[in-house]
N, C-alpha and C positions, 0 to 999 in steps of 0.2 A: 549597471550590470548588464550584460549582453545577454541577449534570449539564444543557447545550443539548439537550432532545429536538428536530427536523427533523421540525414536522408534515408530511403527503402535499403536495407543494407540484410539480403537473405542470406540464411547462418551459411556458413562453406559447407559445413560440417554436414547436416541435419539437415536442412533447410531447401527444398526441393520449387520453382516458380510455383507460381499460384496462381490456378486454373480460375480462368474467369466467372467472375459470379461466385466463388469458393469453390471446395475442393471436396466436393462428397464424400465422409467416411465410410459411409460402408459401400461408396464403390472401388474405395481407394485400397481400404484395410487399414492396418496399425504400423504399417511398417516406417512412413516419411511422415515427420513432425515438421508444422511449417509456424512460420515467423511475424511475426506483426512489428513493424516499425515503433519506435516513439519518438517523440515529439516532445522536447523540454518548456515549459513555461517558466517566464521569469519570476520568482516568488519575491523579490525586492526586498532581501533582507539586508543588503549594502545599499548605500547612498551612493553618489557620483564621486566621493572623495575615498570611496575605501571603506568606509567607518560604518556598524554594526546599525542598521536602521530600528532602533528601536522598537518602535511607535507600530512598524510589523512585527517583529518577532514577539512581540506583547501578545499581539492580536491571535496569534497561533499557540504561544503559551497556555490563553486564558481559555482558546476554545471559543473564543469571540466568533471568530468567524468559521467555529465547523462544528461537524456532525458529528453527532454518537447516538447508538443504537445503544439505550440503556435499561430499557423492557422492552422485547424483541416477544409479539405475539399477533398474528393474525385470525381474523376472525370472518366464520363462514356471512354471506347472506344475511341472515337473520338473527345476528352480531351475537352467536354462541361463538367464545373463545376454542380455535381449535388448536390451537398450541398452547402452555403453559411458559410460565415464566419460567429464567433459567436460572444457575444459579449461580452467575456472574455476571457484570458488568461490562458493556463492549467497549471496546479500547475508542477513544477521543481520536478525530481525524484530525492531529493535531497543522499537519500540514494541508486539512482537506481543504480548507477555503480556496487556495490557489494552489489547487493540485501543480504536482512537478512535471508528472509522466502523462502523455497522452498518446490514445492509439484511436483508429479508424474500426468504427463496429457497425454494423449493420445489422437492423431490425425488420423482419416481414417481409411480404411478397405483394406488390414490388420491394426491395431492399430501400428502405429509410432510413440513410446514414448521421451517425450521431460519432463527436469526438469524445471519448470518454478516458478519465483517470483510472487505473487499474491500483488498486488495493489491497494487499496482501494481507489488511487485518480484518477484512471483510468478507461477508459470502455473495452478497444482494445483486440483480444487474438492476439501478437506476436508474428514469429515464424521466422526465415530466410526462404527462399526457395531453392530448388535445382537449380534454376536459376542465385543464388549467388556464383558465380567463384572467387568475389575479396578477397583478401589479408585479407579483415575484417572478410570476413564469413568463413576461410578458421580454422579447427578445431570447428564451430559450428555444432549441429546438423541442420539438414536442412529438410524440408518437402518437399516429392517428392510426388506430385499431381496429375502426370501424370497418365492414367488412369489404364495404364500396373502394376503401385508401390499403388494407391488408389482407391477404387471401387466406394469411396462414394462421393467424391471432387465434386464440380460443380464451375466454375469460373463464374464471375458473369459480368466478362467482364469491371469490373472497375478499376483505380489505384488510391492507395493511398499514400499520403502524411504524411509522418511524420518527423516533423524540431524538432533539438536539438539546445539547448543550444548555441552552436558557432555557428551555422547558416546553419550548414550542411542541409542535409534532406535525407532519404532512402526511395526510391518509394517501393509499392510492391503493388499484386495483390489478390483485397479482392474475397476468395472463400465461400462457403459453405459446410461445414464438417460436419462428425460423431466426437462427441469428450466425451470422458469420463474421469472425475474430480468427484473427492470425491465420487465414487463409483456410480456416477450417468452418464446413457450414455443419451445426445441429438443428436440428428440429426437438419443438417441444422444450425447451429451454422457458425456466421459469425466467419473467421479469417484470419488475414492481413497477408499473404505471403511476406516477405521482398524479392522481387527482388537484391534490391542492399543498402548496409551499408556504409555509406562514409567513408572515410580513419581515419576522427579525430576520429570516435569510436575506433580502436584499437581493445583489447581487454575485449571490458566493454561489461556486461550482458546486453543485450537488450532484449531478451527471458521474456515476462510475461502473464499473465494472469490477467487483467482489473476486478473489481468488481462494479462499481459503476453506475449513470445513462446514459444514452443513448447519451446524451449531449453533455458528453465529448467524445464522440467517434470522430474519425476520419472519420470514415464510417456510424457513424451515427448508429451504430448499439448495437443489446441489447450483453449485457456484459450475461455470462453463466448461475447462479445463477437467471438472468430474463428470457435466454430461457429455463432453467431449472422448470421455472415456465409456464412459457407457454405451457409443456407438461406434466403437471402433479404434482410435487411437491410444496411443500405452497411455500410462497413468502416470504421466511426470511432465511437467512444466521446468523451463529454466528461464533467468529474470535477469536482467544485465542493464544496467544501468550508469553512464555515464555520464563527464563532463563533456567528453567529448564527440565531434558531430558524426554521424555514420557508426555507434557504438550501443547504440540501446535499444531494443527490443526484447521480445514477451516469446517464447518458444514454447509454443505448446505439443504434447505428442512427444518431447524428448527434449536437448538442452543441446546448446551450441559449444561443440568442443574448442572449437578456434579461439574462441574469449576466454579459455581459460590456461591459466597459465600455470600446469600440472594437474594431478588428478586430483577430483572432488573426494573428502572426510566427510561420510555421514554417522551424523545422529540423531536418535531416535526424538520427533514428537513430543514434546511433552504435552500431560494435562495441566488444566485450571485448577485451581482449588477447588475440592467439592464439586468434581464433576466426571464424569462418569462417559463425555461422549471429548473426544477431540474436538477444538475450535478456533484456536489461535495457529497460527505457524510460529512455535514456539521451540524453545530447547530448555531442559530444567535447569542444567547447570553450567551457567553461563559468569564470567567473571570479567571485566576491564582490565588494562593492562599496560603497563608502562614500562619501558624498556625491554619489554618480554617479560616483567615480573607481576603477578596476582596485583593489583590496585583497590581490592578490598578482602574483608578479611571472610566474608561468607560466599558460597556462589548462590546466585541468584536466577529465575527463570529469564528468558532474554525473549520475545515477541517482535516481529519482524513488522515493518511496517513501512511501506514503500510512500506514503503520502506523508509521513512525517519527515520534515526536515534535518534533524537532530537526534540525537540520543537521549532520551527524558529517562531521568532515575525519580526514584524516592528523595525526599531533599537531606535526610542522613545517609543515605548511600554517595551520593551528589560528594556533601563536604568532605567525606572519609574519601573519598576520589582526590578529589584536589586536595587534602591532605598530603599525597604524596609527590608532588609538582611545586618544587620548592619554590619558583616565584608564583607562584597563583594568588591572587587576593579576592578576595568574596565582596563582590557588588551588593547584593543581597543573599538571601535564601539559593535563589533560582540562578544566576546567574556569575562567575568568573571569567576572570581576567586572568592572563598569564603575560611575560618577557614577550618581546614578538621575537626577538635574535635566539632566543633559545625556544622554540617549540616544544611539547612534550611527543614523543614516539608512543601515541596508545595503541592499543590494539584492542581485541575480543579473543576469548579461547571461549570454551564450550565443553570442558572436561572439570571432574575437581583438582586431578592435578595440572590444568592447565601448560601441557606441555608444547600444544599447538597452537600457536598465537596469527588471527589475522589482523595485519595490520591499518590503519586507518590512515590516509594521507594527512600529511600535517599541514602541509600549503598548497596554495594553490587554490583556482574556485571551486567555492563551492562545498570545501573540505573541512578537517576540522578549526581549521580558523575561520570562523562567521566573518571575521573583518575587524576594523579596529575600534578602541574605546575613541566617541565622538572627542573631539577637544584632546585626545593624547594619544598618536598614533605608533609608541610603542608601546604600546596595551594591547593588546589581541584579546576577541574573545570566545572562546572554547564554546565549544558544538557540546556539551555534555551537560545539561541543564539537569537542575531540581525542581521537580513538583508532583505532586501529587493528582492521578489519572486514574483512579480506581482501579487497578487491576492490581492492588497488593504490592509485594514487592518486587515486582516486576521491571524489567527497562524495556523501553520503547527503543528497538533499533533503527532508526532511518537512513536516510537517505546517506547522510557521511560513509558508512557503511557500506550500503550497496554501490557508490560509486569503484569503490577499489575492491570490491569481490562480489564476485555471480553469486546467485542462490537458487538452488534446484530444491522443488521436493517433489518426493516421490511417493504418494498417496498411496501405492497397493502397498508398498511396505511400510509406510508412516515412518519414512524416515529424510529427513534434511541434508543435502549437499550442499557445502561452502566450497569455494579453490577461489584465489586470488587472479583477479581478471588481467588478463593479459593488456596491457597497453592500454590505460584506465584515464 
């Protein structure tokens, strides 16, 4: 499978050079949102023949190799709990092990550059610390805070908690930083210093940068793009994401018109179950779709997720799917098979009467064909898995997705723009 590098490609639109060292908000004002590159990693879900690499797409299925925030509570000094538990579940990084998306971010003064995965089902910014001596941190970058290596750090005297998947957790300590992302510098930007990475991580990416609401924080704190707003630029991000080279970046401060191909449909935010603050970048009433026709029979909430690979449903939502994909044959639970000469045309809508359908590419890398069944390569195997991720009934929408349509949201009004990307 070939690794897409995202040469620097600033939006036409939107997107104005970026002043060295970054680009001070409130010297600049709200008016020019600028852009951050990314950078594709190979996730190695095909083999050198074509055929669906198993043995990885397990390993992201099961969460083997990633993170979730599944008690999300920091606690002062003197380990009095200063946040409470919430009262959901964080969404499984299903594709966080080998993030897809990476950008160039910068921490402190002097600036100590770190390549980080950006996250749209998260809030947290990531990073190890120089405090990390073990075996897991040991070839990561690390942030040294101290005040001899950073001028601008301020620790805040808190630890945080972050549990994975196996049950592990790695503490670290939340600071306050100078950090500049997509050409925009803030100050005072919270970010989780990992003290210590437990052993069962290995060698998986834990390094990211959180986009989403406050909610999901660990520390309860605003994700970049929000304190990027609080010092000046508008209150909207746009996310583009491609197969292709020179087509994916992170626009913070506003969205890149030129990748889109028509104007952006928004809709509104939705909440969690039983919950009461925004937290997911989410829509309630979301439904699959085949031919341009509804592919189940309820609509369900849809949660955005740029480090997941795939589209994960419920594993009854899943088969009532491929229900309608008249060659579709069910491997197990979690995974189908379909014709490879006949593809299905799915799409997403986001309405209950589903009038506005985006479409999902059917071939091509990276798209809804994973690749083929090992040993029989007219089998294809669909990007639309079954399993169960704690978030209800929810689908996880990844990366299939985001490859053929932008996503904008825009936080003062809590409300989400879709448009089909131009030239995808």
């Amino acid at each position: 499978m070939r690794t897409a590098a995202a040469a620097l490609a600033l939006a036409l639109f939107a997107v104005e050079s970026v002043l060295a060292g970054g680009d001070s908000l409130r010297a600049r004002g709200r008016e020019r949102p600028l852009s951050l590159a990314l950078e594709r990693r190979d996730d190695g879900l095909q083999s050198a023949d074509g055929s669906v690499a198993f043995d990885v797409l397990e390993s992201y299925r099961q969460g083997a190799n990633a993170a979730t925030i599944s008690q999300n509570k920091a606690l002062a000094a003197n380990g009095t709990a200063i946040l409470a538990k919430r009262g959901q579940e964080a969404l499984t990084y299903y594709g966080g092990a080998t993030p897809l998306w990476y950008g160039t971010v910068q921490i402190g003064a002097p600036p100590q550059t770190f390549r980080l995965f950006f996250d749209t089902s998260s809030s947290d910014l990531l990073v190890p610390s120089y405090k990390c001596n073990s075996l897991t941190c040991r070839g990561k970058k690390r942030l040294d805070y101290r005040p001899s290596a950073d001028a601008t750090a301020k620790s805040t005297n808190k630890t945080v908690y972050t549990y994975f998947t196996d049950g592990s957790q790695a503490t670290g300590t939340l600071l306050q930083d100078t950090v500049t992302a997509a050409g925009l510098t803030v100050t005072q930007q919270d970010v989780v210093a990992m003290d210590s990475l437990p052993s069962a991580i290995g060698g998986r990416i834990t390094d990211g940068m959180g986009l989403a609401f406050r909610a999901l924080s660990a520390a309860y704190s605003y994700s970049f793009p929000f304190t990027a707003y609080h010092q000046g630029a508008q209150p909207v991000f746009g996310l583009s994401l491609s197969r292709l080279p020179g087509k994916s970046e992170l626009v913070v401060g506003g969205y890149n018109r030129a990748r889109l191909a028509g104007s952006p449909d928004y809709y509104a935010v939705g909440y969690s179950p039983n919950s009461q603050f925004l937290d997911y970048i989410q829509i309630s009433q979301g439904v699959p779709t085949l031919g341009g026709q509804p592919a189940l029979y309820d609509r369900v909430p849809m949660i955005f997720d740029s480090t997941t690979p795939t589209i994960i449903a419920p594993p009854a939502y899943a088969a009532e799917f491929w229900s309608y994909v008249p060659s579709a044959q069910a491997i197990n639970s979690t995974y189908w098979s379909y014709d490879c000469a006949s593809p299905p045309a799915v799409g997403l809508a986001f309405t209950r009467a589903a009038t506005k359908v985006y479409p999902i590419a059917a071939q091509g890398e990276y798209n809804f064909n994973l690749g083929t069944l090992p040993g029989n390569s007219s089998r294809c195997i669909g990007a639309l898995l079954g399993e169960n991720v704690g978030v209800g009934n929810a689908f996880i929408i990844g990366d299939v997705f985001f490859k053929s349509n932008y996503l904008i949201l825009d936080f003062k009004q809590n409300r989400i723009g879709v448009a089909p990307q131009r030239g995808f």
